[in-house]
FIMIKE-656494 format. One record per residue: residue number from 0; x, y, z of N, C-alpha, C, CB in turn. Coordinates in steps of 0.05 Angstrom, whole numbers, always signed. Glycine has a CB too. Layout:
<rs>
R  NUM  X  Y  Z  X  Y  Z  X  Y  Z  X  Y  Z
...
</rs>
This chain:
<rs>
R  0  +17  -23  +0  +0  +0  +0  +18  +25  +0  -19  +0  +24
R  1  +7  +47  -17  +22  +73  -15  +11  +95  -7  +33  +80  -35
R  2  +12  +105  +3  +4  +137  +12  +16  +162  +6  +4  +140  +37
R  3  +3  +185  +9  +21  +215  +15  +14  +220  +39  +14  +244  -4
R  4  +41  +236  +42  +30  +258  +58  +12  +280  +59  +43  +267  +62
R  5  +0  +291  +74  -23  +308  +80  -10  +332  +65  -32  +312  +114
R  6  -30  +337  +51  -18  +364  +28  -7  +355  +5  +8  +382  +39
R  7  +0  +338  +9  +17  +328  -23  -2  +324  -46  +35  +296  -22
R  8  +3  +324  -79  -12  +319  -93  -5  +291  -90  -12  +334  -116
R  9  -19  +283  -110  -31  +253  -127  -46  +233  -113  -8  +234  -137
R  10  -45  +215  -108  -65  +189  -100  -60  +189  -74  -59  +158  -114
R  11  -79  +190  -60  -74  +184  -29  -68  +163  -24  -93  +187  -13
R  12  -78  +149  -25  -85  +119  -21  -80  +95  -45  -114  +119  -16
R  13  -68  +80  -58  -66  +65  -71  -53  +37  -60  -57  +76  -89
R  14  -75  +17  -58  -71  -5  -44  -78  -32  -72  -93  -3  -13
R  15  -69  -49  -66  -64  -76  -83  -81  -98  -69  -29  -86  -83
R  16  -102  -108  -66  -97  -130  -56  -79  -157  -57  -112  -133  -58
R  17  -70  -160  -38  -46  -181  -40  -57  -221  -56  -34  -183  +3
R  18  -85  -222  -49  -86  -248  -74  -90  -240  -95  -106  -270  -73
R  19  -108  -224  -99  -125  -215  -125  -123  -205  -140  -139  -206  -127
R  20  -95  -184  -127  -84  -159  -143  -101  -143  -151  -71  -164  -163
R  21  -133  -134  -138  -147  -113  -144  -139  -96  -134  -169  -113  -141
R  22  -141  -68  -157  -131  -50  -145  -146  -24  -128  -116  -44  -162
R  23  -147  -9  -112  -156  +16  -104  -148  +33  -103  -163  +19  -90
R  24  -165  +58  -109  -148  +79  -110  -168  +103  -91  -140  +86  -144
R  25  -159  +122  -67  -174  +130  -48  -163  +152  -48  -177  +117  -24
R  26  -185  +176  -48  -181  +208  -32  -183  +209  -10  -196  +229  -36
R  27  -173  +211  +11  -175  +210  +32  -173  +246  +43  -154  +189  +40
R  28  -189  +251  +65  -193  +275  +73  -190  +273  +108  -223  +286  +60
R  29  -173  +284  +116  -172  +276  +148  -198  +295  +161  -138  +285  +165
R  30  -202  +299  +188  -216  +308  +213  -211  +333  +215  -210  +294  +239
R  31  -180  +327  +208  -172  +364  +218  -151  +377  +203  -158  +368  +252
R  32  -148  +399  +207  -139  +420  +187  -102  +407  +196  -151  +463  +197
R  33  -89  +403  +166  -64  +396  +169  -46  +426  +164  -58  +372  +149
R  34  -58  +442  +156  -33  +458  +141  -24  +479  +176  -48  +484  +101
R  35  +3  +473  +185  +20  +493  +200  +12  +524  +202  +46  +491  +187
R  36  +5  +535  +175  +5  +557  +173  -19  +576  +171  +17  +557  +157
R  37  -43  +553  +182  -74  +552  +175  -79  +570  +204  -92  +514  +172
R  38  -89  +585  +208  -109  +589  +241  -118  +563  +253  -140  +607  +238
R  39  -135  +551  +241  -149  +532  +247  -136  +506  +245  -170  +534  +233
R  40  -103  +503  +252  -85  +480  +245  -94  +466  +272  -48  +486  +240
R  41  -95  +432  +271  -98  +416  +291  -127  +422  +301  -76  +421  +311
R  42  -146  +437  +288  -178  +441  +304  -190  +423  +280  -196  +480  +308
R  43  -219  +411  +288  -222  +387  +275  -242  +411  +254  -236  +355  +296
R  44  -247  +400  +235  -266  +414  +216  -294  +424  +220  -270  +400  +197
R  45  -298  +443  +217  -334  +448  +225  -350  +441  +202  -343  +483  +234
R  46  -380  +446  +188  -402  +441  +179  -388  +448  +156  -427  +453  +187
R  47  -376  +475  +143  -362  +490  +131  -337  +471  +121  -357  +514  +148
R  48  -327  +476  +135  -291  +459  +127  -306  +430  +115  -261  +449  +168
R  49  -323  +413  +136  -329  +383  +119  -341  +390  +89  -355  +360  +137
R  50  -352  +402  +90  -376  +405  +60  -350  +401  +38  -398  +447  +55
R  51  -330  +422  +42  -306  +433  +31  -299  +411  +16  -285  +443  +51
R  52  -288  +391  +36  -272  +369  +50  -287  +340  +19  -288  +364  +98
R  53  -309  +341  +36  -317  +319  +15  -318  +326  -18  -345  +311  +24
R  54  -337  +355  -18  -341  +369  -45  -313  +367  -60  -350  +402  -39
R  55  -281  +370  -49  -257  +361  -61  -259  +322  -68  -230  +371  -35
R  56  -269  +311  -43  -257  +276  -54  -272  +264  -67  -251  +254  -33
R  57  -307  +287  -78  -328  +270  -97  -314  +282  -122  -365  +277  -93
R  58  -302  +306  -124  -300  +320  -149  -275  +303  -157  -297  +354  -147
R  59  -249  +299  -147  -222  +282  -147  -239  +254  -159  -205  +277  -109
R  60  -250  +244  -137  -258  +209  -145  -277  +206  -174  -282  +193  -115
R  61  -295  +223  -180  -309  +229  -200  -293  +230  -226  -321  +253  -194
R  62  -273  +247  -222  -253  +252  -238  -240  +222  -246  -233  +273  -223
R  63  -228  +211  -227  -216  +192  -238  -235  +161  -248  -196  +188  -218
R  64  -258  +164  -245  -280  +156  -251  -281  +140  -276  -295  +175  -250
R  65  -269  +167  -289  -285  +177  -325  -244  +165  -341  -298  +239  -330
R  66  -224  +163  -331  -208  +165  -334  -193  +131  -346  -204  +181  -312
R  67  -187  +129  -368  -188  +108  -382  -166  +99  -361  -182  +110  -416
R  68  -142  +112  -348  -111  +101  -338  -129  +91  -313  -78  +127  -330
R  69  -152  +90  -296  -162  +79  -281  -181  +65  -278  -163  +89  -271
R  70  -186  +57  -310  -207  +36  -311  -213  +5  -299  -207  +34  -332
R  71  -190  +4  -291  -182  -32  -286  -185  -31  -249  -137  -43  -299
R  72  -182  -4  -247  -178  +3  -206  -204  +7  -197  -161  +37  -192
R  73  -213  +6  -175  -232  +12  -155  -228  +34  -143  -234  -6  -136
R  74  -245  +53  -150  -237  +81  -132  -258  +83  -109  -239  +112  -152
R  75  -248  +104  -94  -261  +114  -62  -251  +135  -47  -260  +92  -41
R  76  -268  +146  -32  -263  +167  -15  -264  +161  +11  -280  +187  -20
R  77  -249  +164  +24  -236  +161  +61  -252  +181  +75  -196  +172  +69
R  78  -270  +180  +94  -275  +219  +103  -281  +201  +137  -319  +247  +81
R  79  -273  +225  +144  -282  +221  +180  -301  +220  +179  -279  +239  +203
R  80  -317  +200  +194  -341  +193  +210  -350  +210  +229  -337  +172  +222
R  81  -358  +242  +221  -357  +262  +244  -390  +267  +233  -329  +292  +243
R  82  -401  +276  +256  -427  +293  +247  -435  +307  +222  -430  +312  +263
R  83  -402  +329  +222  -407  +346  +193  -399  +332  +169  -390  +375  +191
R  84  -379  +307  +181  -374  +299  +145  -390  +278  +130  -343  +288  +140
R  85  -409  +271  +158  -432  +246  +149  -452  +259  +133  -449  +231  +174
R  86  -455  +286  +153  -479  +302  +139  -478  +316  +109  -485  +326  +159
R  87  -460  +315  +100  -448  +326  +75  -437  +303  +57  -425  +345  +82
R  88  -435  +273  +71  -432  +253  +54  -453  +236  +54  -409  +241  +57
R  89  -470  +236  +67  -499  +218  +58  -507  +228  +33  -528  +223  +79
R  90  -518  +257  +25  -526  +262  -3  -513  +255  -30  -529  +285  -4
R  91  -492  +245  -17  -478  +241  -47  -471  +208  -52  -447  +261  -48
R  92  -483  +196  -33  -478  +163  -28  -486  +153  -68  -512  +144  +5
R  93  -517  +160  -67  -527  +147  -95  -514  +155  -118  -555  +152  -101
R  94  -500  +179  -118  -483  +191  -144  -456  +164  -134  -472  +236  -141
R  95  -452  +166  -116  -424  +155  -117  -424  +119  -123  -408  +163  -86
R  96  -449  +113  -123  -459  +87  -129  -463  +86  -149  -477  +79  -119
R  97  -483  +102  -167  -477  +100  -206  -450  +109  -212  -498  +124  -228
R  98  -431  +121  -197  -412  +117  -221  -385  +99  -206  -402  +153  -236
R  99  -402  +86  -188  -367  +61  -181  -357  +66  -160  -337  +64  -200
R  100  -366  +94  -142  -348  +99  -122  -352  +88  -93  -347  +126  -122
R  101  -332  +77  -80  -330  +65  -60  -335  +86  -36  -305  +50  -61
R  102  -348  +93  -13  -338  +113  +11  -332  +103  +37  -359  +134  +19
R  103  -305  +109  +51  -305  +90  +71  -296  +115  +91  -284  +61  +66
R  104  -322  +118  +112  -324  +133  +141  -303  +116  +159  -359  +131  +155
R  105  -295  +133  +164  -272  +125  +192  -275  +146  +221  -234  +130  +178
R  106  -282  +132  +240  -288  +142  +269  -257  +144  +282  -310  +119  +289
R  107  -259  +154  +303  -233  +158  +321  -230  +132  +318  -234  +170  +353
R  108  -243  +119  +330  -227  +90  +341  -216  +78  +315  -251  +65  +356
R  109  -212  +83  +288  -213  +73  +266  -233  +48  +259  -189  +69  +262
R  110  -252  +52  +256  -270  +34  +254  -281  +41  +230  -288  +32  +274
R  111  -280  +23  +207  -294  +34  +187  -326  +18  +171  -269  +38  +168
R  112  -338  +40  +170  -363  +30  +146  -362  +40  +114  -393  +44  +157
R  113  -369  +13  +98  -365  +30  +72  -396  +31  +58  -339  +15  +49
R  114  -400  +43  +42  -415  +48  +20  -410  +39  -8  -416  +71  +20
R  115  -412  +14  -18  -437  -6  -13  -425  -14  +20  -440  -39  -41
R  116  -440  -31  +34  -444  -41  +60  -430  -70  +64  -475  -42  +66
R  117  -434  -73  +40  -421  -104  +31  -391  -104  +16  -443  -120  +7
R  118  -376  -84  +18  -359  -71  +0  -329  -93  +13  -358  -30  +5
R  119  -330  -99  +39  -308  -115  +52  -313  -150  +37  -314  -113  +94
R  120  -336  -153  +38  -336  -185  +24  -336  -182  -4  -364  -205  +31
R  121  -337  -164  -14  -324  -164  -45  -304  -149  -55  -340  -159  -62
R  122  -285  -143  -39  -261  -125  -44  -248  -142  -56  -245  -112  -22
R  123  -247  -163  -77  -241  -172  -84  -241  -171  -126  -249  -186  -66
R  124  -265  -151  -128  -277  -144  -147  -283  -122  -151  -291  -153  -149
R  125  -288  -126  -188  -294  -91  -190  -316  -74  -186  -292  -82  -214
R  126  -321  -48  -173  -350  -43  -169  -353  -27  -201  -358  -22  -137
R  127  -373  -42  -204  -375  -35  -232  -389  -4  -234  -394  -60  -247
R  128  -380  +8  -261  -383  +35  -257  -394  +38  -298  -345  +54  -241
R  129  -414  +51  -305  -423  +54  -322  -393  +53  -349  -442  +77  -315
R  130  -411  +41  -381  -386  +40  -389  -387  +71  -407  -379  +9  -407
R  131  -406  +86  -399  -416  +111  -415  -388  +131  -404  -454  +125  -402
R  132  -376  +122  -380  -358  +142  -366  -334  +150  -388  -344  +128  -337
R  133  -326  +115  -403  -304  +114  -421  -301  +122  -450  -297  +91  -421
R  134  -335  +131  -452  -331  +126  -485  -335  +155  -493  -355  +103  -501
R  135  -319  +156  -506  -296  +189  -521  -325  +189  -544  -245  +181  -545
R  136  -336  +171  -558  -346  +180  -582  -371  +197  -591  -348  +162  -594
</rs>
């Protein structure tokens, strides 16, 4: 599995499964404000900052959606399991279901739920995502 660091461009998250070799690819958005130079560095996000937060990892994941170099991967978005970032990621569950996208809430304790619900007994496979995303013609 590979990651960035907080702030860095490209793929947050890109993990392999080790039999299957399916691949994933994840935006991940933390709880709280990373940047040093922020006011609000180390305070967890309010109603405002989550909306932000997700509105970046549907527009990112969407993006790579449609994207022929990621057709073969499983994409998804990481978001804290907080009040504001549930409330700002429930409405977008059924978009992220027609076009393939995985969402996986993570609580303090790291405990996670994904979207589909069944997404752990078939991580093994592709969530299938319309083939209208790929076609240029």
């Amino acid at each position: 599995m590979k990651w960035v660091k907080a702030g860095a461009r490209g793929l947050d998250i890109e993990a392999i499964h080790n039999r299957t070799r399916q691949r994933f690819i994840v935006e991940a958005k933390g709880a709280m404000n990373s940047k040093p130079e922020s006011l609000h560095y180390g305070r967890e996000y309010n109603q405002s900052g989550a909306y932000n937060r997700v509105s970046q990892a549907f527009w990112m994941a969407s993006r790579w959606a449609c994207l022929d170099l990621h057709k073969d991967a499983n994409i998804g978005i990481a978001l804290p399991s907080t009040s504001y970032f549930d409330n700002h990621s429930k409405p977008i569950e059924n978009a992220c279901r027609i076009l393939g996208i995985a969402i996986f809430r993570v609580d303090f304790e790291r405990n996670i739920t994904t979207v589909p619900v069944d997404l752990a007994a078939r991580c093994h496979q592709m969530i299938p995502r319309p083939k209208e995303l790929f076609d240029r013609g």
